[in-house]
C-alpha positions in Angstrom: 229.6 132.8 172.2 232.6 131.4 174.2 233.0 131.8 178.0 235.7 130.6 180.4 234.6 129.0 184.0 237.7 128.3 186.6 237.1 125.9 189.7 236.1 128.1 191.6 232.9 128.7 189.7 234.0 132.1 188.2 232.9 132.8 184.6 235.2 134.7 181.8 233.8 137.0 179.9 232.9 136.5 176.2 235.9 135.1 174.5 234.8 134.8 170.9 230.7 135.2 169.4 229.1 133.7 166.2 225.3 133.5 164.2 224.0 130.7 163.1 220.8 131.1 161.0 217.9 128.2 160.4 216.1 127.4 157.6 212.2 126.7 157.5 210.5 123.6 155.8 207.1 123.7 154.1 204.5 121.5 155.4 203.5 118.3 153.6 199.3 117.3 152.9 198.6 113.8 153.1 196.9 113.3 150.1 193.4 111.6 149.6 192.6 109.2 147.1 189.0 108.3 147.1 185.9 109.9 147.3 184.3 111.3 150.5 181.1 110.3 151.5 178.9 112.3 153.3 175.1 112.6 153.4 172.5 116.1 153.9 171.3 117.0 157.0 173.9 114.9 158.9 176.5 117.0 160.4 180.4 116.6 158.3 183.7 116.5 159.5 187.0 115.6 158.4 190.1 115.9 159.8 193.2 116.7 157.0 196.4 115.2 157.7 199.8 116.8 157.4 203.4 116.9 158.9 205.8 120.1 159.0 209.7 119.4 160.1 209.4 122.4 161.8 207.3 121.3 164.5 210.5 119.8 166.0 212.3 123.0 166.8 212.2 124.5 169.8 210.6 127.6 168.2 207.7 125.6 165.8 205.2 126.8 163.5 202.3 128.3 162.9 199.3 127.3 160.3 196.6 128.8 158.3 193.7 126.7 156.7 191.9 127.3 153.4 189.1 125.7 151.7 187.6 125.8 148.5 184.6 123.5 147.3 183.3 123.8 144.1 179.7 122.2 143.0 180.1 120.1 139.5 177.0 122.1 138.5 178.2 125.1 140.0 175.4 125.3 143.2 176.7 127.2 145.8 175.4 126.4 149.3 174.2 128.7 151.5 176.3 127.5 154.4 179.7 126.1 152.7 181.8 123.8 154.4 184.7 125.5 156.7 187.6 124.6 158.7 187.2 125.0 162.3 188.8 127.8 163.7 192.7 127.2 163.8 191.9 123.5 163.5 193.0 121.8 160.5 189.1 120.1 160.8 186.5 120.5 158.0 182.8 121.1 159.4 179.6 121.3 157.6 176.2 120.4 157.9 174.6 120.1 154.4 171.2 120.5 153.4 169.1 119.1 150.9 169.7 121.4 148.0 173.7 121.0 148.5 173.3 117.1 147.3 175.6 116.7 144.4 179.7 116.1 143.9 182.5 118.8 145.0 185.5 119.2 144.0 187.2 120.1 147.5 190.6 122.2 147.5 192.5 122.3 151.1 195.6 124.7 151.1 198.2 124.9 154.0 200.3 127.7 154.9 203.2 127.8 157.7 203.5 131.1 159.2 207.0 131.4 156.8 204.5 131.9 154.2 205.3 128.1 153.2 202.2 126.2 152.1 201.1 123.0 150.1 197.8 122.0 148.5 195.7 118.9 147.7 192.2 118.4 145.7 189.9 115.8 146.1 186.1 114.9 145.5 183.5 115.1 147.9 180.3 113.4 147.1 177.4 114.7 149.4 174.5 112.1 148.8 170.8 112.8 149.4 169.1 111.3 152.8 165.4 110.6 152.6 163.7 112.7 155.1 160.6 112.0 157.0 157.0 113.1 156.5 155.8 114.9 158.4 151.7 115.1 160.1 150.4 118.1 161.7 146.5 117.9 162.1 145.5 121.4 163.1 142.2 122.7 164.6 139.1 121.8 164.4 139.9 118.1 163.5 141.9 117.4 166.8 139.3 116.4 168.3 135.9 115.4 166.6 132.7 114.7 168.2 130.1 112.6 166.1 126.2 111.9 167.8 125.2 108.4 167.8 123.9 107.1 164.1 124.5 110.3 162.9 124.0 110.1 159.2 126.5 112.6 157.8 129.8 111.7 157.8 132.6 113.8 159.1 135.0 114.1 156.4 138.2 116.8 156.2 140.5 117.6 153.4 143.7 115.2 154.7 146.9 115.8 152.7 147.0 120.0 154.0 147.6 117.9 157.2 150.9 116.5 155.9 154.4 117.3 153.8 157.4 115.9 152.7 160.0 117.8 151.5 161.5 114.8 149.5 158.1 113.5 147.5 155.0 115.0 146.2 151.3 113.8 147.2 151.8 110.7 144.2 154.3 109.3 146.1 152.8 109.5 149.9 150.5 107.0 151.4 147.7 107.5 154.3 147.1 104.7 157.1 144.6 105.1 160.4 144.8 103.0 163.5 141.8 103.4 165.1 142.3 102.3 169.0 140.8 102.2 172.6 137.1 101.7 170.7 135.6 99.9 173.5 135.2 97.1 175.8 131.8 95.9 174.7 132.0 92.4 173.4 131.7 91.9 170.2 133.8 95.4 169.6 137.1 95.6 168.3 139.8 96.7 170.1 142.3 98.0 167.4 141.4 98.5 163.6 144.1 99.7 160.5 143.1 100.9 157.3 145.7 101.8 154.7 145.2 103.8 151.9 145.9 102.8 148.4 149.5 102.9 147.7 150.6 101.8 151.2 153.9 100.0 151.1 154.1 97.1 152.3 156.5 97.6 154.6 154.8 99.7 156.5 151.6 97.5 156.8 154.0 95.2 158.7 155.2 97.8 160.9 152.0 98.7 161.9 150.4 95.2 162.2 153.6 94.4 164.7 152.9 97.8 166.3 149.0 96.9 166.8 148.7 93.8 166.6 150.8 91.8 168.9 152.0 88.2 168.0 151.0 86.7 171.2 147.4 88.5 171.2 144.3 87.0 170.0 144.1 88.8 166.5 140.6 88.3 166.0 139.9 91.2 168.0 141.4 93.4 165.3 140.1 94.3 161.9 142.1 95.4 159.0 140.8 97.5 155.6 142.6 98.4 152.6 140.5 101.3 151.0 141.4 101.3 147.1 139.5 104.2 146.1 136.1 102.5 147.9 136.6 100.0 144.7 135.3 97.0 146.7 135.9 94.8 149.7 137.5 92.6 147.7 140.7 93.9 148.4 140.1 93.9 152.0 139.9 89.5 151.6 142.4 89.6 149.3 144.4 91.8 152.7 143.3 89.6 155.4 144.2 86.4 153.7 147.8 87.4 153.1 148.2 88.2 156.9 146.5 85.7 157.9 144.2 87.5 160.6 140.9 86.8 158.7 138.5 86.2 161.1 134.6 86.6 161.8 134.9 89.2 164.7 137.3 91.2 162.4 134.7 91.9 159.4 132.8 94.5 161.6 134.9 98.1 162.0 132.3 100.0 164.0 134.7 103.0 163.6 135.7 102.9 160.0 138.2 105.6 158.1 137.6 105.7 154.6 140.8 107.0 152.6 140.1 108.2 149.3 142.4 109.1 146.8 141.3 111.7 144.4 143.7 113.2 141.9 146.7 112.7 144.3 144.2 114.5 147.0 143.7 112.7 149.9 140.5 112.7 152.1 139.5 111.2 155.2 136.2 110.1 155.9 135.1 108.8 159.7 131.7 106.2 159.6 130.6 104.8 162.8 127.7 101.8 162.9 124.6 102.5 164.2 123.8 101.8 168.1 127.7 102.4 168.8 129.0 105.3 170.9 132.3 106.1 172.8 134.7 108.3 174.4 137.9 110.1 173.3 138.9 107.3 170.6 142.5 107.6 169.8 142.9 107.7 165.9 146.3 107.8 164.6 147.1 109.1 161.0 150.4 108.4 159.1 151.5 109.3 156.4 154.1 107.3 154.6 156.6 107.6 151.4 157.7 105.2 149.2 160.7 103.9 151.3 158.5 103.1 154.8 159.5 106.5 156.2 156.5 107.5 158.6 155.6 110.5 160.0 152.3 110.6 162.8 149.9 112.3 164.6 146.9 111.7 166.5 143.5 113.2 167.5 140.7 112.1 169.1 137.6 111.3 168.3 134.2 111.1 170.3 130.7 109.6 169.8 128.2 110.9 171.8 125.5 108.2 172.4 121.7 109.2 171.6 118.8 107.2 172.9 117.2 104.5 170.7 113.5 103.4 170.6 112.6 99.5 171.2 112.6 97.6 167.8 110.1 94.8 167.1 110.9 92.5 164.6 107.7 91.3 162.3 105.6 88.8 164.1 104.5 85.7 162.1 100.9 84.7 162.0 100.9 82.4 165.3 98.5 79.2 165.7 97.1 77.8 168.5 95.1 74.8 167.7 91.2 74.9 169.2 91.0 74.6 173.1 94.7 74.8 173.6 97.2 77.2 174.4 100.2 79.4 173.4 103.0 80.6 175.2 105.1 83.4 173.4 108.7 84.8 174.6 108.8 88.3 173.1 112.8 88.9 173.5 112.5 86.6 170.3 111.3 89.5 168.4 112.2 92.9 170.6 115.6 94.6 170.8 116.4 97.7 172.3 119.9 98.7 172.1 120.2 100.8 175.1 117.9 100.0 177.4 117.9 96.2 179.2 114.6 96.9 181.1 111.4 97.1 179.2 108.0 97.4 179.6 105.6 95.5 177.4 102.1 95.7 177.1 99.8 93.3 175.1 96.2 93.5 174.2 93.8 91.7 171.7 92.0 93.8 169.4 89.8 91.8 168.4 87.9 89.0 170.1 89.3 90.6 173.1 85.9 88.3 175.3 87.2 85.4 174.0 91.3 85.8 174.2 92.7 86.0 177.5 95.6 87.1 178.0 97.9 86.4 181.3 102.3 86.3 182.1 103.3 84.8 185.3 106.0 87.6 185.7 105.8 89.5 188.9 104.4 92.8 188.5 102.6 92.1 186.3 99.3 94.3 185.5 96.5 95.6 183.3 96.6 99.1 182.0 93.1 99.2 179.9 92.5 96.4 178.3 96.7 95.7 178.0 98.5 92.8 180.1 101.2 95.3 181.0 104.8 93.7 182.4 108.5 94.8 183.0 110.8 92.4 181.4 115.0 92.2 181.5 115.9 89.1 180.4 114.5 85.9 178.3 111.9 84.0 179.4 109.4 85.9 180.8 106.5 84.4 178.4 102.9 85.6 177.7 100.1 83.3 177.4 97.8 83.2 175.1 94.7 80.8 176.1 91.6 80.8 173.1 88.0 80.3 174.7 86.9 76.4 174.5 85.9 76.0 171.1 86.0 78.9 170.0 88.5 79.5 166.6 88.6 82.5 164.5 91.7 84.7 164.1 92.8 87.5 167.0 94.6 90.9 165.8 97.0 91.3 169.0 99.1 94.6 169.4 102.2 94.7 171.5 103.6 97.8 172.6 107.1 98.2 174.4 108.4 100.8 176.2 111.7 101.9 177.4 113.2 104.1 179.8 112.7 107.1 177.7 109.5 106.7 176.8 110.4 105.5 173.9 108.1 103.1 172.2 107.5 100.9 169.6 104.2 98.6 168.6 103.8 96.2 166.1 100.0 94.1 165.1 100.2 90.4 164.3 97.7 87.6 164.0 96.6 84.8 165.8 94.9 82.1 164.3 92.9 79.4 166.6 92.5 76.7 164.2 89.4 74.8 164.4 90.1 71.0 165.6 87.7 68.8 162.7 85.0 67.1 164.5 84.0 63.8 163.9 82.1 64.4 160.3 80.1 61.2 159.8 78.8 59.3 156.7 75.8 57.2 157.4 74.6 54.4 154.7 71.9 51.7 155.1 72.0 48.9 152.8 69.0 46.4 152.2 70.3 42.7 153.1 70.4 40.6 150.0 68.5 37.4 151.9 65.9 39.2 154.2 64.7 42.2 152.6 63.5 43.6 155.7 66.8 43.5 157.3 69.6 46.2 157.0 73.1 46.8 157.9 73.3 50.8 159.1 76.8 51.8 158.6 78.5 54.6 160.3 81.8 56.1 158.7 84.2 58.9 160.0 85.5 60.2 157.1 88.1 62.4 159.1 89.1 59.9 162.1 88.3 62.0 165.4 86.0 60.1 166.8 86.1 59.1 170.1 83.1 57.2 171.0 79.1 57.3 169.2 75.6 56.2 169.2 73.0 55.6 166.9 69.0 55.2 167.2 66.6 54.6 165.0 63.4 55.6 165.5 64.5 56.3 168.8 66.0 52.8 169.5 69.4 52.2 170.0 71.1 49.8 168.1 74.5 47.8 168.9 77.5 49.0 167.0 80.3 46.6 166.1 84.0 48.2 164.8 84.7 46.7 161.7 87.4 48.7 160.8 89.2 52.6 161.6 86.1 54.6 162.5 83.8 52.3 160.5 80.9 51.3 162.6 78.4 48.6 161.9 75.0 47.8 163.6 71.8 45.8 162.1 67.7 46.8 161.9 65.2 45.2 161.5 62.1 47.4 158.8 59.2 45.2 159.7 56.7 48.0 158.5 57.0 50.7 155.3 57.0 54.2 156.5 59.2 57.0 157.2 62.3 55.7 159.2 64.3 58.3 161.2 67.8 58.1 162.2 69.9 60.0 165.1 73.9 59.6 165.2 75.9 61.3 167.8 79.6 60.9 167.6 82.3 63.0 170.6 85.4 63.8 168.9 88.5 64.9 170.9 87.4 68.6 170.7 83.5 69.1 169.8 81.0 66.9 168.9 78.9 65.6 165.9 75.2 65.0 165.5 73.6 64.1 162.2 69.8 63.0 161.3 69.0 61.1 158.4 65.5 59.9 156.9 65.2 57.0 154.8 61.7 55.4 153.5 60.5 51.8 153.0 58.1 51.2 150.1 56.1 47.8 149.7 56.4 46.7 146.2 53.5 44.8 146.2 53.3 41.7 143.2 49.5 42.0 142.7 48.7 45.2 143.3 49.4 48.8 142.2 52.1 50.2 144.9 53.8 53.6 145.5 56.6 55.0 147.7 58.2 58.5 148.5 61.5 59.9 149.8 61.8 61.4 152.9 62.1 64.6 151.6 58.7 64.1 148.9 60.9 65.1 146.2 61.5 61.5 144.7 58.3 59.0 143.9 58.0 55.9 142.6 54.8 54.4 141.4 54.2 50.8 140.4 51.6 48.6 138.7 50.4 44.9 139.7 53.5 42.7 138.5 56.4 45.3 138.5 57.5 42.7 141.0 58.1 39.3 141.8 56.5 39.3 145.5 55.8 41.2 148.0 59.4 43.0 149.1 60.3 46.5 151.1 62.8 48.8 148.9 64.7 51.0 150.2 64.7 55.0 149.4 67.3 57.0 150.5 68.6 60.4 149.3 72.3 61.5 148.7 73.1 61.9 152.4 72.7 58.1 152.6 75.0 57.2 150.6 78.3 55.5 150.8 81.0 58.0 151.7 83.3 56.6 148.5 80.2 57.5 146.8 81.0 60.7 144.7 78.8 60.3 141.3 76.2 63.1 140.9 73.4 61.1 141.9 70.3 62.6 144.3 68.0 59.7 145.1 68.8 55.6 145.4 65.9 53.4 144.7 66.4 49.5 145.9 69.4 48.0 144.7 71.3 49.2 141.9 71.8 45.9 140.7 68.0 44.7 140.8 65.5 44.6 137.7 61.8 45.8 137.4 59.8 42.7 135.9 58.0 45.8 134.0 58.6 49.2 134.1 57.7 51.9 137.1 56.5 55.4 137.0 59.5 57.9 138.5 59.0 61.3 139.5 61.4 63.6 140.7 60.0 67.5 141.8 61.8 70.4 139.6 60.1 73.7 138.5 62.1 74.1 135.4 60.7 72.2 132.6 64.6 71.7 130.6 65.4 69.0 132.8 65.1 64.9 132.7 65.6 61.9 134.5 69.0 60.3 134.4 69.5 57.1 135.4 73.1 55.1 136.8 73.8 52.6 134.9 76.6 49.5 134.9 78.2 51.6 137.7 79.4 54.1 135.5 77.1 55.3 132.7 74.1 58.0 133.0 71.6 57.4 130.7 69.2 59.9 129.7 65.2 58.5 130.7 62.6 59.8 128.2 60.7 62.3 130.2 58.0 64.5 130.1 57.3 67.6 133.3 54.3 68.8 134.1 52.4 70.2 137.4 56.5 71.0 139.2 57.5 67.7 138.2 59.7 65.5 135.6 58.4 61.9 135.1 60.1 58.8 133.3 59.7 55.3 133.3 62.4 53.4 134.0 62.5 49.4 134.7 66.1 49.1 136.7 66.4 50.0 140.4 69.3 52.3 141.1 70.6 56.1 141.5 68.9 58.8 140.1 69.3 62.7 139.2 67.9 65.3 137.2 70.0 66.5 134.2 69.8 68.8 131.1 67.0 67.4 128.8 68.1 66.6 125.3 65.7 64.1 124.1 62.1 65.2 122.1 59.8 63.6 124.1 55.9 63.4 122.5 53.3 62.9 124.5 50.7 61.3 122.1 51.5 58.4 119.8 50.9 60.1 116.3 51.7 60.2 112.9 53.2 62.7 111.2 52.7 63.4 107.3 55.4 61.6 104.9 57.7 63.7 102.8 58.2 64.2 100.2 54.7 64.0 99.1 53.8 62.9 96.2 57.4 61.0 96.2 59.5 59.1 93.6 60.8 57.1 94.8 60.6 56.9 98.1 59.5 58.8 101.2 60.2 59.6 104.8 57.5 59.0 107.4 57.9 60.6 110.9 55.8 58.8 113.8 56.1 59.2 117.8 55.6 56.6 120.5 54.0 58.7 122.8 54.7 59.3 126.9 50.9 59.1 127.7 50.4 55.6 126.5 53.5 54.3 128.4 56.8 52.8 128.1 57.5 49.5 125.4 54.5 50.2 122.9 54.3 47.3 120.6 53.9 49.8 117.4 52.7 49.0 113.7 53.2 50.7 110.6 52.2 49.7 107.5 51.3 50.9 103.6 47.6 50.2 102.3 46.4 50.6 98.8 43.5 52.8 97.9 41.4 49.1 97.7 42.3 48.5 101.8 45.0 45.9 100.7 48.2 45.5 102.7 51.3 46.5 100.7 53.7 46.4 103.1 54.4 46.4 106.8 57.3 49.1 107.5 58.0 48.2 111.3 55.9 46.2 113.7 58.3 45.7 117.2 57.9 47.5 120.4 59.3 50.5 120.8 60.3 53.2 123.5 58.6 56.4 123.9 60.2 59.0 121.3 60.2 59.7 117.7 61.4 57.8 115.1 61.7 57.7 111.2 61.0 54.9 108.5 61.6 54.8 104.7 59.7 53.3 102.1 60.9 53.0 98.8 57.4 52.3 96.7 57.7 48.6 96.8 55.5 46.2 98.2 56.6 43.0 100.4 57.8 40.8 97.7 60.2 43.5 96.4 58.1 44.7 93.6 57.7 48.1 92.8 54.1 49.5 93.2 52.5 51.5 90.5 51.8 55.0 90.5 48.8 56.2 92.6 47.5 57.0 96.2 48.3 55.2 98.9 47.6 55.1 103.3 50.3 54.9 105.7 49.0 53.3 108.9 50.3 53.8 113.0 48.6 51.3 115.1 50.0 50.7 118.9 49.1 48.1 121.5 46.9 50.3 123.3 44.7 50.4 120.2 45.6 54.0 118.8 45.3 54.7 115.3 46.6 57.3 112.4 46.3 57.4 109.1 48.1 59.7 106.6 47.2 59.9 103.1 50.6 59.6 100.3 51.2 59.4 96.4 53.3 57.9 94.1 54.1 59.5 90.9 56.4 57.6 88.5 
């Protein structure tokens, strides 16, 4: 349209009028190359890129935005991916089932009815999702009683999920926390189930177990199964928190893995108890993703009776004392007052029984005390020599009237007293004079004395509790001794007897033993001179002394000049006189008993002892018949030196004819008293055999006893 407009402003109407008419332009999609990433549960959006000419005009354009996804295995999602309303922005939030690739198809139309398209790939990639815990009712909050024996266990995996992974490929881990603040307790304590990454056993070590904290106060467990504790050192060594303090849990979880079922399993120590203990469960997957949840758990304490450990058996040597601190052997885990009571049950007269702690009392026959802390002893004092053993019961008692007792033993052992060995020995110059000799064979004395026959003699020390003094026997006769020896607990008294015999050289003598159980009786010339000898019975004798012997006679080193008549009292009739000789050797004495008594002859001084008889003793000198008789050719004849004629019989025994002629003389020596055996073989004393015929054997002894047997000779 054309107008016309003069100066003065006026306007023409239309002069000439035309149409012009535009044409529209399609828009244009930027087009995508490479794959879109985008992951489930995480909200998606893009923004598609475009240009349209038209935009410029004063009129513009108008859009409409389509979109089609297609899954390569043909899921379709619940809630598919959109544009936003008149936006040329895609928004979806995908969940776990639409993971996968798309094929993605945006079309653009301009309100012309223009429009362009693109296609591209959209790959939606799976997220790993958290467990998640949820312990429901009546686990939230568990009460357990103080050493209670069942253990609270709960079926553990209903508790948790994961929409990602199964029960195989979850894991279980407790922190146990806020225990106590007893010391000794731990503070914190994790135990991971089998399985548990170890990823998140560093999380929750840096979570529990500060760097800059003392970790001993912490205790870590792996349960494998409840294989072994193995696996906890195994645990502990790799993180390097092993420590003494950290091998008690006294809140332990056990996690047990049965058939990809998991249980949990609380234990508590005995004697431990505490409030609203926070225990935190996870529950992990294979990547460290942890869900948690807590409950609490409380353990309501219970009172325990006083413990008493066994008591050894306690000695007390005689006439001293013992103190004994019982808080060596009580405990009482909730109580730190206790009362104690001790009594002897036996020998209760000669045990006393007395403490020093204030308060102290009797209750009965008890010593009855209240005792909080160590050191508050009981003494235990014996009577003065007094020792036997003393049954003692304690009893202790706490608040509760709970009580424990326990028996043990006390054994007052008898302090050795001085136990003395007394020996006289006849001097070797003066036979009247003799060294008494005192020996304690244990080494307690103190101080002694010794009389004899009421006399006191001097004692010298010669050497460690050997005492010498010297005596003078002027007279035979009984001689009585009296030893008294203080040790340094008790004393020691012994009496002793010893006898002096006069062994007279021209007359018949005789002497006896203290107790009249030994005699010895000599003839005129059994010795030398006149001399005293010495009789003394075995508890004379030297304490080093320990042959069998029962009587000493002199000196065992002196000789008879002929032999003497010993008798030692028995009423059994199988027993003999032995005799010491050399020191060493017992030699069987021909003997003979009669009236209670066993008689020998012997011609040695020396120690002496009855013993088992073994040798035929006859009483008569005799002869016994030959054999064989008649004989050829020769014969056995059997003769005995009898006990009645004495000792050393100068014996003859010869062969006579039937004329009275001497053949032959078989034996002619002295002999001792026994039986004996000689051969003859039918010759006479040149050799020469004898003829056949009768002939005597003859016995004839110094003493002038004869026998005569008759005996032939057949050839």
């Amino acid at each position: 349209m054309i107008r016309a407009i003069d100066v003065a402003g006026n306007i023409s109407d239309s002069v000439s009028t035309d149409m012009i008419r535009r044409i529209n332009s399609a828009p244009i999609i930027t087009a995508i190359t490479e794959i879109i990433q985008a992951y489930e549960d995480v909200s998606f959006t893009q923004t598609i890129q475009f240009t349209d000419v038209d935009n410029a005009t004063v009129l513009g354009d108008l859009f409409t935005y389509k979109l089609l996804t297609t899954h390569q295995y043909g899921h379709v999602p619940a809630d598919t991916a959109i544009f936003l309303p008149d936006q040329n922005v895609i928004n979806w939030t995908p969940t776990q089932s639409d993971t996968g690739l798309y094929s993605v198809r945006v079309i653009i139309d301009d309100n012309w009815t223009f429009s362009d398209t693109i296609s591209y790939q959209l790959l939606m990639n799976a997220v790993n999702d958290t467990p998640t815990v949820s312990i429901l009712l009546p686990y939230t909050d568990i009460t357990m009683i103080e050493d209670q024996t069942s253990k609270v266990k709960f079926f553990l995996s209903q508790y948790g999920n994961d929409v990602d992974n199964d029960s195989t490929q979850l894991s279980w881990q407790v922190a146990v926390l806020d225990t106590s603040s007893k010391p000794g307790f731990p503070t914190a304590s994790l135990f991971f189930g089998d399985g548990t990454p170890d990823v998140v056993k560093q999380r929750l070590i840096d979570m529990f177990i500060p760097k800059s904290k003392d970790k001993s106060h912490y205790s870590i467990k792996e349960d494998d199964k409840i294989k072994s504790n193995d696996i906890v050192s195994v645990e502990r060594e790799m993180l390097n928190i092993h420590s003494a303090k950290s091998q008690a849990n006294y809140i332990e979880v056990q996690l047990t893995d049965t058939t990809d079922v998991w249980w949990a399993e609380f234990k508590v120590d005995s004697n431990y108890y505490g409030s609203n203990h926070r225990v935190i469960f996870f529950l992990s997957d294979l990547l460290g993703a942890t869900g948690q949840d807590t409950i609490l758990l409380t353990i309501t304490p219970e009172n325990d009776p006083p413990r008493i450990a066994a008591i050894p058996r306690i000695e007390i040597m005689e006439n001293q004392f013992k103190k004994i601190d019982f808080a060596d052997y009580v405990t009482d885990v909730d109580d730190t007052t206790l009362i104690v009571r001790v009594a002897a049950l036996t020998y209760e007269d000669k045990m006393s029984i007395t403490t020093t702690v204030a308060g102290a009392t009797t209750v009965g026959d008890s010593l009855q005390y209240s005792t909080s802390d160590i050191g508050d002893s009981v003494l235990f004092t014996p009577e003065n020599l007094w020792s036997d053993s003393s049954l003692i019961q304690i009893s202790v008692i706490d608040a509760q009237n709970a009580r424990a007792s326990k028996l043990f033993v006390i054994d007052i052992l008898r302090v050795p007293r001085p136990n003395l060995s007394l020996e006289v020995i006849q001097n070797n110059a003066f036979t009247n004079f003799f060294e008494v000799i005192v020996t304690d064979t244990v080494s307690k004395t103190d101080s002694l004395f010794v009389t004899v026959q009421s006399q006191r003699i001097t004692l010298d020390t010669v050497a460690s509790y050997t005492y010498v003094g010297h005596y003078s026997f002027e007279n035979p006769g009984t001689y009585s001794f009296y030893v008294k020896a203080w040790g340094v607990v008790g004393d020691t008294t012994i009496t002793r007897s010893l006898n002096m015999a006069l062994a007279k050289a021209f007359f018949d003598w005789t002497g006896s033993s203290p107790d009249g159980n030994f005699r010895v009786y000599g003839k005129s010339g059994a010795v030398p001179f006149d001399q005293s000898l010495l009789i003394v019975d075995s508890t004379m004798f030297n304490r080093y002394f320990n042959d069998r012997a029962s009587y000493r006679l002199g000196k065992e080193s002196s000789e008879f000049d002929s032999p003497v008549e010993i008798v030692i009292s028995s009423v059994s009739e199988e027993f003999a006189i032995y005799q010491r000789r050399n020191g060493v050797e017992w030699i069987e004495l021909p003997s003979k008993s009669e009236f209670g008594q066993v008689i020998a002859y012997t011609d040695g001084m020396g120690y002496f002892r009855l013993g088992p008889k073994t040798i035929i003793v006859p009483g008569e000198t005799n002869l016994h018949q030959n054999y064989p008789n008649p004989f050829n050719p020769t014969t056995t004849i059997i003769y005995d030196v009898g006990f009645n004629e004495g000792p050393y019989q100068r014996v003859n025994v010869a062969v006579y004819n039937l004329l009275g002629q001497h053949v032959r003389t078989l034996i002619n020596e002295q002999k001792d008293i026994g039986r004996y055996t000689v051969r003859w073989d039918g010759r006479d004393k040149n050799g020469v055999g004898v003829s056949s015929g009768i002939y005597f054997i003859r016995l004839m002894n110094n003493v002038g006893r004869i026998h005569t047997k008759k005996m032939m000779l057949l050839r």
